[in-house]
C-alpha positions as CSV (number, residue, x, y, z in Angstrom):
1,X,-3.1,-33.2,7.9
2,X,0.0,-31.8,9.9
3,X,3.1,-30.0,9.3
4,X,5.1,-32.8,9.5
5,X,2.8,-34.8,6.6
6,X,4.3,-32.2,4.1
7,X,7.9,-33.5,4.4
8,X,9.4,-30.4,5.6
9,X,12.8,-30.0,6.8
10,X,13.6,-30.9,10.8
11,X,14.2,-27.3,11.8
12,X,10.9,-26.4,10.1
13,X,9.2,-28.3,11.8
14,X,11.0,-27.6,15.1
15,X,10.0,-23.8,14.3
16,X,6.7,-24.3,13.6
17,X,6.2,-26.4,17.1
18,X,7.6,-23.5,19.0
19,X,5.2,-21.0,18.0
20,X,2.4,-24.1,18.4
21,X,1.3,-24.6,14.6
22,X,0.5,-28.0,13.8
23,X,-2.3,-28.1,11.5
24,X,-1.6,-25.9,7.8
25,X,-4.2,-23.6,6.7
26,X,-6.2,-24.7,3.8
27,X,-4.1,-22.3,1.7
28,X,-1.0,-24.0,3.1
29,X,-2.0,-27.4,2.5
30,X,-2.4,-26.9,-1.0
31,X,0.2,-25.0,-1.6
32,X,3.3,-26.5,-0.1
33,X,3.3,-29.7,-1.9
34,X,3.4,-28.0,-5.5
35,X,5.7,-25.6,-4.3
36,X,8.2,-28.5,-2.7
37,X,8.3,-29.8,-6.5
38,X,9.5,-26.1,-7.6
39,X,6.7,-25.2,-9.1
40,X,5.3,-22.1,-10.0
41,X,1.8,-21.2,-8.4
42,X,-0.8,-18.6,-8.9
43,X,-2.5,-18.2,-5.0
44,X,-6.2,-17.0,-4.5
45,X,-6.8,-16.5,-0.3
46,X,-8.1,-13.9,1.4
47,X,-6.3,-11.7,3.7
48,X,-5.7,-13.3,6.9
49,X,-5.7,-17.5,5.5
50,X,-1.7,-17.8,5.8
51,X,-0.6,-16.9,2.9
52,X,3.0,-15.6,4.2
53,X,3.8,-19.5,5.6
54,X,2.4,-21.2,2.2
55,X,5.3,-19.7,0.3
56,X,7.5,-19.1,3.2
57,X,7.7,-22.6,4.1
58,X,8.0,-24.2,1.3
59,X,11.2,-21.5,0.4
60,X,12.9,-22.0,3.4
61,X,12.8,-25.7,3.2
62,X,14.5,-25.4,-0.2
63,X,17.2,-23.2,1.0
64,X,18.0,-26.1,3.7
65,X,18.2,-28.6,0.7
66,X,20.3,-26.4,-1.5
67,X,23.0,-24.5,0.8
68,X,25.1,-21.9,-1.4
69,X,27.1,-18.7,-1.2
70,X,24.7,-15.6,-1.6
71,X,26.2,-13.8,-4.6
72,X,27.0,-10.3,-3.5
73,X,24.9,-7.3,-3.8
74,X,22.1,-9.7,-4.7
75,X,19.8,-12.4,-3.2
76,X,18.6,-15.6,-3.4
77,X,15.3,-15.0,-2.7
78,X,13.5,-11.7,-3.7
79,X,9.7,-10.9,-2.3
80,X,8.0,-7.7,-3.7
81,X,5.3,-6.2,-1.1
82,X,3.3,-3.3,-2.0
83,X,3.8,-1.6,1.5
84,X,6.5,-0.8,4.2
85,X,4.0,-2.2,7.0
86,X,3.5,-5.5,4.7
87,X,7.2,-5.9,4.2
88,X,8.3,-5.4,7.6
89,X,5.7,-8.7,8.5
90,X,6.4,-10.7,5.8
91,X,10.3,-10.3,7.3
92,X,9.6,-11.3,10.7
93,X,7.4,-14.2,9.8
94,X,10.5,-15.2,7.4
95,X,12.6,-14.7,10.9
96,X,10.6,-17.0,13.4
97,X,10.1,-19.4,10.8
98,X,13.9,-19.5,9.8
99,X,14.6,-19.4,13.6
100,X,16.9,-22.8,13.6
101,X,18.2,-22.3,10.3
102,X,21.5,-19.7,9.4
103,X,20.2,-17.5,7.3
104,X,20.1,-13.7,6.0
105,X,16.7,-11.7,5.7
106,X,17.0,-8.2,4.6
107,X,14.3,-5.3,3.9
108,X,14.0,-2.4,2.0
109,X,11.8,0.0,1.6
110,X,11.3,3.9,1.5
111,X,11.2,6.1,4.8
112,X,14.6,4.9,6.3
113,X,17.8,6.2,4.8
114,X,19.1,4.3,2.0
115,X,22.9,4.3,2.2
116,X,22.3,2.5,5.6
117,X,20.1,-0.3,3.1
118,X,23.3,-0.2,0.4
119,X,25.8,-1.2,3.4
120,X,23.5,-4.3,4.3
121,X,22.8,-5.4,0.6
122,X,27.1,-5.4,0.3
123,X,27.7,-8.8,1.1
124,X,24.3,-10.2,-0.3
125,X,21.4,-11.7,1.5
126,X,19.5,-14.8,1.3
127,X,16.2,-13.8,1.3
128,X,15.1,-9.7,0.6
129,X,11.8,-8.1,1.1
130,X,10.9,-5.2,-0.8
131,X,9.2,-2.1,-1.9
132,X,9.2,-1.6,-6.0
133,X,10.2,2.1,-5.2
134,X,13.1,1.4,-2.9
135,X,14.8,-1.7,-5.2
136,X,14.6,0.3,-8.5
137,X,16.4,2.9,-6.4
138,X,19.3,0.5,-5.3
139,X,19.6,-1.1,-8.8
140,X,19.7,2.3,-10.5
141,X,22.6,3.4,-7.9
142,X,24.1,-0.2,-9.3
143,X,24.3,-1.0,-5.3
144,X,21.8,-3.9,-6.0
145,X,21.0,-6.5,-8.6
146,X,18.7,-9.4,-9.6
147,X,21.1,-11.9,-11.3
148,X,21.6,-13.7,-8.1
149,X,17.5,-14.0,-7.6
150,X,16.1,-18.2,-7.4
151,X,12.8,-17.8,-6.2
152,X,10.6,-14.6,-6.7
153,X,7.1,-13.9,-5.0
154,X,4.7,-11.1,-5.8
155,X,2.3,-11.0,-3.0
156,X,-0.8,-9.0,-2.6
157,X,-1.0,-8.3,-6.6
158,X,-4.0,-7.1,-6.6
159,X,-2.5,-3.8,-4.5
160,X,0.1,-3.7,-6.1
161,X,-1.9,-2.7,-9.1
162,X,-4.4,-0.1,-7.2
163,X,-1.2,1.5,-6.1
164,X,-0.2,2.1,-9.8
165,X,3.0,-0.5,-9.6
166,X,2.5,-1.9,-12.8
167,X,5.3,-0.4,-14.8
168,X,8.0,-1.0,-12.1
169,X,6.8,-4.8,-12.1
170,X,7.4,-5.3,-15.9
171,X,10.6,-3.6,-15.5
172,X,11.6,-5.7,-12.1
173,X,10.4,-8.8,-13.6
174,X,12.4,-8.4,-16.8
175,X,16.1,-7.7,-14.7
176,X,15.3,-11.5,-13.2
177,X,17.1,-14.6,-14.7
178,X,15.3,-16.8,-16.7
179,X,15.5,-19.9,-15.2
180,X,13.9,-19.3,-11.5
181,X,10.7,-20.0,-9.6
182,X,7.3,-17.7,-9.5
183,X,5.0,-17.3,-6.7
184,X,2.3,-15.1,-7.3
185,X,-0.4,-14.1,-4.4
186,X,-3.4,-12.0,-4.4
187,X,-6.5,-11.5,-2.4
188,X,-8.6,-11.0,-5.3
189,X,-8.3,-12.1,-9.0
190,X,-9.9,-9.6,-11.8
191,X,-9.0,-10.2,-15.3
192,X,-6.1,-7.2,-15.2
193,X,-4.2,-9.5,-12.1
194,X,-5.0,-12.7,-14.6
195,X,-3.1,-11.3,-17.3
196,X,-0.3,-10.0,-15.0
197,X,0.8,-13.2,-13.6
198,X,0.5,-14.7,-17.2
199,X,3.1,-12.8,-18.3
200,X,5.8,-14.3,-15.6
201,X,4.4,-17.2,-14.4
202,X,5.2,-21.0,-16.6
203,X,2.8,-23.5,-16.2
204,X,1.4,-22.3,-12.6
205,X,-0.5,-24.6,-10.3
206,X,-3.7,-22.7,-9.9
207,X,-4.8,-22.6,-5.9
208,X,-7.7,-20.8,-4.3
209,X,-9.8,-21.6,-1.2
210,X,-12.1,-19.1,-1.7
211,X,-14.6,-17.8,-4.5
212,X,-13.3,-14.1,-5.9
213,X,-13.9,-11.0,-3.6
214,X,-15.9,-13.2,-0.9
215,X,-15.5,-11.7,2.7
216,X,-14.8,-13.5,6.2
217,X,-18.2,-15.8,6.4
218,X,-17.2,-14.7,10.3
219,X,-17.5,-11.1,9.8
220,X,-21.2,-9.4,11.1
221,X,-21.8,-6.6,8.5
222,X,-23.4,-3.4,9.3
223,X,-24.6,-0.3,7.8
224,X,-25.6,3.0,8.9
225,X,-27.0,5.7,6.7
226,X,-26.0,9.0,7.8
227,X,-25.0,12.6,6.7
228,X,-21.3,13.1,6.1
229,X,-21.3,15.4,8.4
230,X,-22.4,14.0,10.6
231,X,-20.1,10.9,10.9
232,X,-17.7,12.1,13.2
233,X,-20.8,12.2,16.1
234,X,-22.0,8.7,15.6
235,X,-18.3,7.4,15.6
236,X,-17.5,9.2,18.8
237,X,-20.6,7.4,20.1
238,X,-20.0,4.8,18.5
239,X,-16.6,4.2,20.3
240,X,-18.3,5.3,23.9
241,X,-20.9,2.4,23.3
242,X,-19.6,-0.3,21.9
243,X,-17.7,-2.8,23.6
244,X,-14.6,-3.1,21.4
245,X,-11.5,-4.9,21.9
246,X,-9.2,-3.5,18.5
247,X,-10.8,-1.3,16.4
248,X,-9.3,-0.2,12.7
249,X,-11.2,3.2,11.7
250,X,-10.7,3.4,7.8
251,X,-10.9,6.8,6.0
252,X,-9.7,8.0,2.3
253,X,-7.7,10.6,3.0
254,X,-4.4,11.2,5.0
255,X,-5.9,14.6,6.3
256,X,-8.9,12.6,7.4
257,X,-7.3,9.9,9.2
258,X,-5.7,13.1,11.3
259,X,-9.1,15.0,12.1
260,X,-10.6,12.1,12.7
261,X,-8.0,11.3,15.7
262,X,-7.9,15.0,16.9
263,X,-11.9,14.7,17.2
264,X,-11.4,11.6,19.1
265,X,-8.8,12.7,21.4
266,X,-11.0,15.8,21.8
267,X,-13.6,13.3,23.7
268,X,-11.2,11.8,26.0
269,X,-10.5,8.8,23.5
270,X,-7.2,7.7,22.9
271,X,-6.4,7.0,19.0
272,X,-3.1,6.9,16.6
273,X,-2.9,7.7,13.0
274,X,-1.2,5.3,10.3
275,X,-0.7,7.0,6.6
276,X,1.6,8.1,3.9
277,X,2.3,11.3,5.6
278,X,4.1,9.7,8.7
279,X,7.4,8.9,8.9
280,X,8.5,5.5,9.4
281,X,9.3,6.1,12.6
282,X,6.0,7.3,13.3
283,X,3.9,4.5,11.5
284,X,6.1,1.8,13.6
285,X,5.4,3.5,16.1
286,X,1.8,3.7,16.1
287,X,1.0,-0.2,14.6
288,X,3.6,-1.4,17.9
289,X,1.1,0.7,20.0
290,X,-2.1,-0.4,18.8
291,X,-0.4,-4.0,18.3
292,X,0.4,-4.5,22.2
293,X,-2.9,-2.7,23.2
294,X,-1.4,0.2,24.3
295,X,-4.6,2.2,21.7
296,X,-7.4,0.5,20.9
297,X,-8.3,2.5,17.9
298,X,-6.3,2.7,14.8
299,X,-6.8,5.3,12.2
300,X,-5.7,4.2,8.5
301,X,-5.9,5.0,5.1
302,X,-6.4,2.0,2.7
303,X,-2.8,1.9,1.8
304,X,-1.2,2.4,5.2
305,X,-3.4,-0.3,6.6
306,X,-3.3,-3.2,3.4
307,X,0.0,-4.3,5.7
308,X,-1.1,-4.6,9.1
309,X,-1.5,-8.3,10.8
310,X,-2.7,-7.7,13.9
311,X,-4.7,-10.3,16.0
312,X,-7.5,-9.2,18.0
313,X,-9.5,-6.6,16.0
314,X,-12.6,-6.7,16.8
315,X,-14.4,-4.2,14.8
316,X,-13.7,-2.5,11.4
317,X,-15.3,0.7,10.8
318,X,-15.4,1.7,7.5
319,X,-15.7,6.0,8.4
320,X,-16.0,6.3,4.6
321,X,-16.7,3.5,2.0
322,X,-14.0,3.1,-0.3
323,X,-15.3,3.6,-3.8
324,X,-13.7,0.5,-5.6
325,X,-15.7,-2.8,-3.7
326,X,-12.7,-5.0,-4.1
327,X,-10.9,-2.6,-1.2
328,X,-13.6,-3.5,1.1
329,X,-12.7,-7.1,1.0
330,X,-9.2,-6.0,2.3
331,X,-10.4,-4.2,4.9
332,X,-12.6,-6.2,6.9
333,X,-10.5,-8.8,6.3
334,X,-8.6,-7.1,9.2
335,X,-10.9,-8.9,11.6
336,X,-12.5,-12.4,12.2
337,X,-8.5,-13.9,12.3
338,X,-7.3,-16.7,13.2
339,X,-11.0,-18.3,13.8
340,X,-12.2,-15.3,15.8
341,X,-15.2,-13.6,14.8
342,X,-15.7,-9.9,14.0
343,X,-17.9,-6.8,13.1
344,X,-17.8,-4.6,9.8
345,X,-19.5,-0.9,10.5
346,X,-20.2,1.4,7.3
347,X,-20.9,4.6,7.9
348,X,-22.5,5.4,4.5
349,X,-23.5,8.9,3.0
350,X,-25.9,9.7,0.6
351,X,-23.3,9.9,-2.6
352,X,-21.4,6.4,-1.1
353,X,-25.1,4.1,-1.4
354,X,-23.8,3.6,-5.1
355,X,-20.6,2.0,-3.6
356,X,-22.4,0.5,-1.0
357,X,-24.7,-1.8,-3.5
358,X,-21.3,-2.5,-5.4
359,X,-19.9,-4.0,-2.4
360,X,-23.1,-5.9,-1.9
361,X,-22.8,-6.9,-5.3
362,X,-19.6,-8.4,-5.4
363,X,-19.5,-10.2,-1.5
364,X,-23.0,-11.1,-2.3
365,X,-23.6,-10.0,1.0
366,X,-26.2,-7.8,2.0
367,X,-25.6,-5.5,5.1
368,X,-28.0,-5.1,7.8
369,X,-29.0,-1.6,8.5
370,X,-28.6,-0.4,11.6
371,X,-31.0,3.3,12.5
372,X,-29.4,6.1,14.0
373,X,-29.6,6.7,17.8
374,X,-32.9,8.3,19.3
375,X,-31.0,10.8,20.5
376,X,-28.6,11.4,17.4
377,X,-29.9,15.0,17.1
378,X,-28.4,15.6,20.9
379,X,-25.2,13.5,20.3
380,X,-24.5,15.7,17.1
381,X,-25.1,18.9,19.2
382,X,-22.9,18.0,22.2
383,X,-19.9,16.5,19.8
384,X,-16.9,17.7,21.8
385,X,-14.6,20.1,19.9
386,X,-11.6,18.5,18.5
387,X,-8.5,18.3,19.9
388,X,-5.4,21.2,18.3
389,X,-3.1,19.5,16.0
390,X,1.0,20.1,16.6
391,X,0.6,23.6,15.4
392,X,-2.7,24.7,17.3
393,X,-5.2,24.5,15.0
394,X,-8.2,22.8,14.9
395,X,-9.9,21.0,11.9
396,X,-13.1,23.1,10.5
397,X,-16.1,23.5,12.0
398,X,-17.7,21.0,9.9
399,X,-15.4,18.1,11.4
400,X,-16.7,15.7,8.8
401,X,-13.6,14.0,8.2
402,X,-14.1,14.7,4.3
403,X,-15.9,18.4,3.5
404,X,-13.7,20.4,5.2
405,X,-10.7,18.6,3.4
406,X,-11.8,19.6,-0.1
407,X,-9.7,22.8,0.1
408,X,-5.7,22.4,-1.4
409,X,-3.9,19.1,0.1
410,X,-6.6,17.2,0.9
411,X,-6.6,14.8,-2.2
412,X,-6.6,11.3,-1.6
413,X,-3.5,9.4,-1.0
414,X,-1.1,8.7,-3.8
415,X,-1.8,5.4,-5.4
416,X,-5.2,4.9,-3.8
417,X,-8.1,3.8,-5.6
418,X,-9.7,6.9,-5.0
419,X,-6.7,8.7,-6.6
420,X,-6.2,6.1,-9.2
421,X,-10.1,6.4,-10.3
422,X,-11.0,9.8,-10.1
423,X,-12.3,11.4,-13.2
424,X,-10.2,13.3,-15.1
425,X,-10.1,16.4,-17.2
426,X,-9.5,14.7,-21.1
427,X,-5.9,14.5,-22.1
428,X,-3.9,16.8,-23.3
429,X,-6.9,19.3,-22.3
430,X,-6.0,22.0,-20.7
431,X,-7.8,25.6,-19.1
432,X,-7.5,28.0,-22.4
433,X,-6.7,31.5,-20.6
434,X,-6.1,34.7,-22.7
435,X,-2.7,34.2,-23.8
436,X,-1.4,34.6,-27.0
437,X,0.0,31.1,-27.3
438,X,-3.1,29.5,-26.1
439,X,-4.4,29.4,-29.8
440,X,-1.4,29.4,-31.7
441,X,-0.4,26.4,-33.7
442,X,2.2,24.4,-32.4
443,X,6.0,25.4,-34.0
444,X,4.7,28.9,-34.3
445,X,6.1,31.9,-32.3
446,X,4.5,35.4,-32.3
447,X,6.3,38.4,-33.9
448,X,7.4,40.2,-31.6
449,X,6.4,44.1,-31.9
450,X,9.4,46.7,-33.0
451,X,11.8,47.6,-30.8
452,X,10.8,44.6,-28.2
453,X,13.4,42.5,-29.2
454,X,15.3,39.7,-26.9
455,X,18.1,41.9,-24.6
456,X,20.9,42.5,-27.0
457,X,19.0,41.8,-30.3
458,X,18.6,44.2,-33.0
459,X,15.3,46.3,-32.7
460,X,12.9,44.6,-34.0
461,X,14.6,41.3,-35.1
462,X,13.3,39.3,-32.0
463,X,16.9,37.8,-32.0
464,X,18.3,36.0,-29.0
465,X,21.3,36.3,-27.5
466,X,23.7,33.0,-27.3
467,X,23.8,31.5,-24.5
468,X,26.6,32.2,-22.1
469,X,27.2,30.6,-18.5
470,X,27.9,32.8,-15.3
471,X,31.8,33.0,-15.1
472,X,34.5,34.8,-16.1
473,X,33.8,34.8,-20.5
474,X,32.1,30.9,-20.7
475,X,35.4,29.2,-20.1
476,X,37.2,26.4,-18.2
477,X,35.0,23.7,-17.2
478,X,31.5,25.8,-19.0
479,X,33.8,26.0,-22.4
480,X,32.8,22.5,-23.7
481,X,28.8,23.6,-23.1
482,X,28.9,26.7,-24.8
483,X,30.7,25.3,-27.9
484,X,27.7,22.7,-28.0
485,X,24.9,25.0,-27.4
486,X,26.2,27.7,-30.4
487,X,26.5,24.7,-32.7
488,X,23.3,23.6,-32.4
């Protein structure tokens, strides 16, 4: 089957030939008919199959058919993305395929200044790529909203709910109009991502084209059993060693994606950093670097990274194993693109082997093992010292990547799996200290002892003074407040 078999519109097509894509994805091929129909569709695919172009075409070549005004401060067609990096790709595919066609594609997203994003939503836009964060913001500033929406995607679901975006999708999903199309796309499909496109989707055509939480059949998976920390040694080696083209290094916390770099620069190895501590600025900056080669190796938390396309990667290294298995299918999904092959290395700790046989559980893959170097003991010894961050310092002594971040601000990154399933304390449970309301009954107050009254109160009384605003006797523009405070 080709492109042209699908009955796409002429300047589709004429897109499509420019950047040489003839033959859809199996994703695409079924996809794009049910989707030329108007019909809603529940997608199943890996990261890396095409998903962007199976609703992207199909959207596009219903815009050419149905030419309108965009209503303003609204849009026609409105994708949610979990991530800035996501968003910003999902655009610019949107862009070359659209390429012959006269159409506006906007993006918002945190990290950029938003009145700049209001001034660009003004006149409405055809098709807008967003952040839940971000559009909630615009809506609740009443610079933005939904009634103009026609089609609506939700891609990479399943993130979406690991990142704790739940609650702004119900509320998103209930500002859209009733009568409109659903496209709804994950990489993986557990029962909570089930019942979360049943609640939007109508009669879906149901697509996958592969079983739930496989990996890339082209990805070589390895292990290496190794102290924690001692990882930072055998990656350094590891780098020296191995002949790698593109290289994502994935670790859990934003503080560990920075030592990790420092250690690496430290041995003469050029790396960047991508997490939810840089500025936009800086995470554009250092995908566009590793993307034209300028780096090799890429640094990333899972979040940061659940966005980037880039061809070419040749190895993933997982520094530290995420803990929920479903995140490992996303990130060696990174590599073995576009029919390439590519290498998964897990560095794996004593407390990850749990995770580990999860994650051969669910692929139904079993890792091979690789040993340690003979010489591991000397490598560890002759580790080079890290390199000093912006302000001098230099990460611990322990260089572990994980350890020495278990002091204050080294938790994992908001929204992470990680964060999202670490245990926690019982609710409403709280550290009892020796404080007098600690163990009173709630509504009670303690009597206060004589003569320790509120300031101004009687001794003894424990009677408060009314409440009076700074200014000259509570009047003018505080009068109105302190009438409704003393007649309470």
């Amino acid at each position: 089957m080709q492109f042209q078999d699908l009955g796409l519109a002429e300047p589709i097509i004429r897109a499509l030939a420019a950047k040489n894509y003839d033959t859809p994805t199996p994703i695409q091929a079924q996809a794009i008919p049910p989707l030329l129909e108007g019909r809603d569709l529940c997608g199943v695919a890996q990261t890396g199959t095409g998903k962007t172009a199976a609703f992207a075409l199909p959207s596009l070549d219903y815009f050419h058919r149905n030419p309108k005004h965009t209503p303003l401060h609204s849009t026609r067609m409105l994708i949610l993305s979990p991530t800035r990096e996501l968003a910003a790709q999902i655009a610019d595919s949107f862009r070359d395929y659209a390429r012959f066609m006269r159409l506006t594609i906007a993006t918002v997203f945190g990290g950029v200044p938003i009145n700049k994003q209001i001034r660009g939503l003004q006149a409405g836009v055809d098709i807008l790529v967003a952040t839940p964060g971000r559009l909630i913001d615009l809506i609740e500033q009443r610079a933005f909203h939904l009634g103009g929406v026609e089609i609506f995607v939700l891609d990479e679901a399943d993130q979406m709910m690991d990142m704790g975006f739940i609650q702004p999708l119900k509320r998103l999903v209930k500002m859209l109009p009733k009568e409109r199309q659903n496209l709804f796309f994950s990489a993986t499909m557990p029962k909570e991502i089930a019942e979360l496109g049943s609640q939007f989707l109508n009669d879906p055509v149901r697509v996958s084209v592969a079983p739930q939480s496989t990996t890339a059949e082209r990805v070589q998976q390895y292990a290496t059993f190794v102290n924690q920390a001692e990882k930072q040694a055998l990656l350094t080696h590891t780098v020296k060693t191995e002949e790698i083209d593109r290289a994502l290094i994935f670790t859990r916390t934003k503080h560990g994606a920075d030592r990790v770099v420092r250690y690496l620069e430290g041995a003469g190895i050029a790396a960047v950093a991508i997490h939810g501590n840089k500025s936009q600025a800086q995470r554009t900056a250092a995908l566009q670097a590793f993307r034209h080669g300028h780096v090799k190796l890429l640094v990333a938390t899972d979040i940061a990274a659940r966005g980037i396309d880039v061809s070419g990667v040749s190895h993933v290294i997982n520094f530290e194993l995420p803990n929920v298995a479903e995140q490992y299918v996303h990130r060696i999904g990174r590599t073995a693109r576009a029919g390439a092959d590519g290498i998964a290395v897990s560095f794996v700790a004593d407390d990850e082997r749990p995770f580990l046989r999860a994650i051969e559980r669910i692929t139904r893959v079993k890792c091979e093992v690789v040993p340690l170097p003979e010489n591991f003991a000397e490598i560890q010894r002759n580790l080079p010292k890290p390199a000093p961050d912006r302000r001098g310092a230099r990460p611990g002594p322990r260089g572990d990547g994980r350890r020495a971040d278990q002091g204050r601000g080294a938790r994992p990154e908001r929204g992470s799996p990680d964060r999202a399933h670490r245990p926690d304390r019982p609710q409403g449970e709280r550290p009892q200290g020796d404080r007098v309301h600690a163990e009173r009954p709630r509504g009670e107050r303690p009597a206060r002892a004589a003569g320790q009254g509120a300031p101004g109160a009687g001794a003894g009384e424990g009677a408060r003074r009314p409440f009076r605003p700074r200014g000259k006797g509570g009047v003018g523009q505080h009068q109105g407040a302190v009438r409704k405070f003393e007649g309470r």
